[in-house]
N, C-alpha and C positions, 0 to 999 in steps of 0.2 A: 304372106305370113312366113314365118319362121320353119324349118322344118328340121330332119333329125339328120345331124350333118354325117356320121356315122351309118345310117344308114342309106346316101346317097354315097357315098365313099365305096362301101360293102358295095351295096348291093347293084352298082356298074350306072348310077346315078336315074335310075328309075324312081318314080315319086308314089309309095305306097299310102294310102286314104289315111291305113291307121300309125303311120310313119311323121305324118304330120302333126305336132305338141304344142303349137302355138301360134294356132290359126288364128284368123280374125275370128273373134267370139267372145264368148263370156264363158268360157269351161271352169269350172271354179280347180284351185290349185290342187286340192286332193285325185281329183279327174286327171290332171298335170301330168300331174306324177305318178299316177295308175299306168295311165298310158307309155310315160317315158320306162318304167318299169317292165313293163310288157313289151317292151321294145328292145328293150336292152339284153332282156331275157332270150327274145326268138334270137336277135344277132349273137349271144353267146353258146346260142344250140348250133346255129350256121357256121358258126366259128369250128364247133365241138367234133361239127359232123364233117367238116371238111378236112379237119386233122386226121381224127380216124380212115378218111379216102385216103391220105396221104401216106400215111404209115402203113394201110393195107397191099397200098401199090409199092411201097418200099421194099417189104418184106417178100413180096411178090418178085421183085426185081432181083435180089439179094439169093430168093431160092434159084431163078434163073442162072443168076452167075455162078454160083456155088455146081449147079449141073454141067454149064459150058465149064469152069475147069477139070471138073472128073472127069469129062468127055476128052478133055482136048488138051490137057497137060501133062506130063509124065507123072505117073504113078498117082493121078488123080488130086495134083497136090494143088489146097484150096486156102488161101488166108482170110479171112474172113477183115477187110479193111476198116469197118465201125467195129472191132472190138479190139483192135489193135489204136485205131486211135482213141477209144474210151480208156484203154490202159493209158496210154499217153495221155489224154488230161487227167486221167486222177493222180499221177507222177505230176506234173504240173501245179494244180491243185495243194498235193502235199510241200511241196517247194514253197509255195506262198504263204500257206500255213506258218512250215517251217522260221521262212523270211520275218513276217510278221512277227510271231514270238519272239523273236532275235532283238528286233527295233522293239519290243516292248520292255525288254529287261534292259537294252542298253539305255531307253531313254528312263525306267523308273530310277527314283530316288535313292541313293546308296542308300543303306542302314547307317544311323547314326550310333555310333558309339559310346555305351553309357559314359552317364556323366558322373564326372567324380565328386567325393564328398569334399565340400569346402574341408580349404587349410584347417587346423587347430579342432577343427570336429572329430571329434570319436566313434568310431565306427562301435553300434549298440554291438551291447556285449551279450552272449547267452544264444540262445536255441530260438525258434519259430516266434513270429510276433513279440521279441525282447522276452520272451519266456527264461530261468534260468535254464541252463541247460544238463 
């Protein structure tokens, strides 16, 4: 049968019972899709919890170096290099911004210059809606 291609990917190609969506059977499709639901759901918790490992070992890593330079640099001196390059994309970021807006005025449409009254027409005489004035 068919089974959840996502979760033989993920999960280092092991073949879990309730992993499988489209066995040989008669599951009717509510069942289907119960299941794919629930599958999709635990691989986004798997996902969720292994981000959190990652950034917890970052930050981890991050205090580490921030100690090895106080320790082992003159006068303790520490650059912190993720917030130096977070400055450096959001300067990035605003450039493109910038850029964009640039190509959008140049490519909108001039303004059209009012248009004049025909020859021999008199321009209405008086105040507000031909009022006299």
């Amino acid at each position: 049968g068919r089974v959840n291609e996502t979760s033989i990917l993920l999960g280092g190609g092991g073949m879990n019972t309730d992993a499988v969506l489209y066995a040989e059977g008669t599951a009717p499709l509510p069942q289907k899709l119960a299941t794919l639901a629930r599958s999709q759901n635990d691989m986004f918790l798997r996902i969720a919890a292994q981000a959190a490992r990652s950034h917890e070992a970052l930050e981890e890593m991050k205090l580490r170096y921030q100690r090895f330079c106080q320790t082992y640099t003159r006068g303790g001196y520490y650059e912190d290099p993720f917030l130096k390059a977070d400055v450096e994309e959001v300067g990035r970021e605003r450039e493109m911004q910038q850029r964009i807006r640039q190509e959008q005025v140049a490519m909108a449409e001039p303004p059209k210059p009012p248009a004049a009254a025909p020859q021999g027409a008199a321009a209405p005489a008086g105040g507000l809606f031909g009022q006299p004035a």
